[in-house]
N, C-alpha and C positions, 0 to 999 in steps of 0.2 A: 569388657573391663569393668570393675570391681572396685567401688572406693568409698572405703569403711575410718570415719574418723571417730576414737573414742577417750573419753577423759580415762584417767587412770582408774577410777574406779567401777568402767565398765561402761558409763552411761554413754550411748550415742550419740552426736554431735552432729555430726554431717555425714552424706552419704551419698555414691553419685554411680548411675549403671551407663556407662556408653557404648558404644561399636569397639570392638577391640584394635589394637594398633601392635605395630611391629615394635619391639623394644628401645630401638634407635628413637621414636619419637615419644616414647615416654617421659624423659627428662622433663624436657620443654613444656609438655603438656601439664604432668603436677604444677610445674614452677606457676603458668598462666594459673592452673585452679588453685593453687596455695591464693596465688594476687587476690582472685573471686571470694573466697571463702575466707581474707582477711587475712590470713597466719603468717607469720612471719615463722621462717626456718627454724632457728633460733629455738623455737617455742614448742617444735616438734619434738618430742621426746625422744621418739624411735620410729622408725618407718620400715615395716616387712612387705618385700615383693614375692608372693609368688606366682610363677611364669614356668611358662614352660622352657624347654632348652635353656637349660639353667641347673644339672645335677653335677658337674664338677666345679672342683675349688675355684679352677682360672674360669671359667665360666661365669662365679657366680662373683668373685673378683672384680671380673670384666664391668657386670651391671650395678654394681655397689660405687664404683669409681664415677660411672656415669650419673649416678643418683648423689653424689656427692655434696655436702652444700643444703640439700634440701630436707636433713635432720640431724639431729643429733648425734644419734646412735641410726644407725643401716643393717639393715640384714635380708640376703637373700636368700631364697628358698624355692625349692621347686613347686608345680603347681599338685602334684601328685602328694609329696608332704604335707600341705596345707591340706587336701582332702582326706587324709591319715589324720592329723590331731583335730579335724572336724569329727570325723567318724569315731577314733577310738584314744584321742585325747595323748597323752605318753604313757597306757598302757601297752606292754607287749601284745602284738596278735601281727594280722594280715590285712592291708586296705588293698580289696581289689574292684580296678577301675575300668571300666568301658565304656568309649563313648564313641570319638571319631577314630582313636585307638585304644590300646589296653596294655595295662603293666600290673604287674600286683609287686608292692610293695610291705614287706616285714619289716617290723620292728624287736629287738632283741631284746632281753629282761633289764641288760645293761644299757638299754638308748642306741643299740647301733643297728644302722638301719643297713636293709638288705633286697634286693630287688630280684626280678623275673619279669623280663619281658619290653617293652618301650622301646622298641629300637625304630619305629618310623614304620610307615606303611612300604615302603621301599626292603625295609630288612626284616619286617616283622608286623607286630599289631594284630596278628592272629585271633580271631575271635571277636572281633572289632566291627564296630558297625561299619567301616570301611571295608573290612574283609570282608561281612557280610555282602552290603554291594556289591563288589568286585567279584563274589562267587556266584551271584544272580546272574550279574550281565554277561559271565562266563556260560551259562546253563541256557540262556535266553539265545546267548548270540549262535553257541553251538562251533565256536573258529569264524563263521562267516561273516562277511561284510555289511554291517547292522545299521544304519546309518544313523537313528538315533543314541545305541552306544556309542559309536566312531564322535559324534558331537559331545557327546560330556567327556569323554577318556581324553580329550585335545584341547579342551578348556580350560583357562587359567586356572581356574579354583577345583578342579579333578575329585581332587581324594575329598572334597566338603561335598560335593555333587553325588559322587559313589556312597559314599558314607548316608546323605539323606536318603539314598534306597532305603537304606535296615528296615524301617518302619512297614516300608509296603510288604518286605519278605515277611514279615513276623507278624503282618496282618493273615497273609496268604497259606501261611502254616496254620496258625489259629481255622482257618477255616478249610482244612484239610490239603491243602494242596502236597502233593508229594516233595515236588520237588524241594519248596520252600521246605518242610520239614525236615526234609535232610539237612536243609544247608546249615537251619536253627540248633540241630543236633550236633553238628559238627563243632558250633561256633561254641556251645555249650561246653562242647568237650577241647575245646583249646583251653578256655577261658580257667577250666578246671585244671588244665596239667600245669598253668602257672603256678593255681597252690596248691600243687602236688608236689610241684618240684621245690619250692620257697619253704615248703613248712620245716623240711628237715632242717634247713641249714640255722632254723630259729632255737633249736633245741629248745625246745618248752613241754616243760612235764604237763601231761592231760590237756587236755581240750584247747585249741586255740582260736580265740577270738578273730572271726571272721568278721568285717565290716565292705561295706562297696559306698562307688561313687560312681556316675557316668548316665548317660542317657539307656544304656540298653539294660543296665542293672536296675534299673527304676522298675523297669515290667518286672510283676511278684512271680508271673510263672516263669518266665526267661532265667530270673534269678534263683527260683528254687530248682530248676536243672542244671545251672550251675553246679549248685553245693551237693545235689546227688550225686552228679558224675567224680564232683573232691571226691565224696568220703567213699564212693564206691572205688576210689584211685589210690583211698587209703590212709588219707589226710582225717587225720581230726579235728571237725572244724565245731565250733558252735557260733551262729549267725547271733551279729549284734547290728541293732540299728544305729547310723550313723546318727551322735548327738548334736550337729553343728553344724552350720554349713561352712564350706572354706575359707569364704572371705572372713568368716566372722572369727573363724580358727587361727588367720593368720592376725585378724588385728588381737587379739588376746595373745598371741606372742609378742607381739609388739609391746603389749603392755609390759609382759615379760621383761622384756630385754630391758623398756625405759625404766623396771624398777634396779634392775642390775647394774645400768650405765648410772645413777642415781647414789649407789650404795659405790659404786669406784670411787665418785667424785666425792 
């Protein structure tokens, strides 16, 4: 968790990095660090969350109602958005994400946003440092009865366990191992047909601005096989470095919003 307070003119105020928590216990927790940090609600101009499990209206309804009280003006957003206007701001292009999962999310000339992929490691997340995982201990285990796969795959926290594999596959490639270079190549070329498939539906004349977010897009060479496998898929991409990071992208919509709830009143 992530908590980025800023005056309206950008300067940072307060700031606070914790354990993350389930949504349900977020209310209560601002409210105690609103107490700590002195502010009264009142005073909050505007307050952007974003979370994950949070991309439909009643969704994001649901979390605004329960934040209720604790500003002014509210707005919910997902956590994947917030790493889109970190990366490429409200220009049109492509924010694609990888980390425990992966989605690539477009943005359209007109603000309308449009997605590929995200659907959970249960329905999807292809390319994902959890897929990753999950194809090791797949190649490792062979079907048979593993007993140290059998203990993480039956642990509360699974898919965070699976997922911290990636790092060891992507060391084990780096140093030629076969198997692991398959699976890297594989992951590579999931991660590629999300904007493969997302670019068309952006219609944007010439080149469109690639940006990423996630743990497994951080490695340069992970990521430049990436965008080979885009463009050799077809996709026209041109890579931009993300300018932001997302917390900071969401409190600067905030600032947003509190100049707009400002100019209503």
């Amino acid at each position: 968790m992530r908590v980025l307070a800023l005056q309206q003119n950008g300067r940072l105020v307060r700031s606070l990095k914790a354990p993350a928590l389930p949504l349900s216990a977020l209310p209560p927790t601002l409210r105690s660090l609103w107490r700590r940090w002195k502010v009264k609600p009142r005073d909050v101009a505007a307050l952007v969350l974003a979370s994950r499990g949070v991309w439909t209206r009643n969704e994001r309804e649901r979390q605004a109602r329960r934040l209720a009280g604790l500003a002014r003006a509210i707005r919910i957003i997902s956590d994947v958005e917030a790493a889109y206007r970190g990366a490429l701001g409200n220009q049109p292009g492509i924010l694609l994400l990888a980390g425990t999962g992966s989605i690539a999310l477009g943005r359209t000339a007109s603000g309308r946003w449009v997605r590929r992929g995200g659907m959970g490691p249960l329905l999807g997340d292809e390319g994902s440092a959890f897929w990753i995982g999950r194809e090791y201990l797949r190649s490792v285990t062979k079907g048979e009865d593993f007993a140290p796969a059998r203990g993480i795959v039956n642990s509360p926290n699974a898919v965070a366990r699976i997922a911290a594999l990636a790092p060891r596959v992507m060391t084990r490639a780096a140093r030629g191992d076969r198997q692991a270079r398959a699976i890297v190549r594989s992951a590579q070329r999931h991660l590629a047909d999300l904007v493969i498939e997302l670019a068309p539906a952006l219609k944007i004349k010439g080149p469109i601005r690639l940006s990423w977010a996630g743990s497994l897009l951080e490695n340069p060479k992970f990521r430049a096989g990436v965008v080979r496998a885009a463009r050799g898929g077809g996709a026209a991409v041109t890579l931009t470095r993300p300018g932001e990071s997302p917390v900071y992208a969401a409190a600067q919509f905030a600032i947003e919003l509190a100049r707009k709830s400002y100019f209503r009143e």
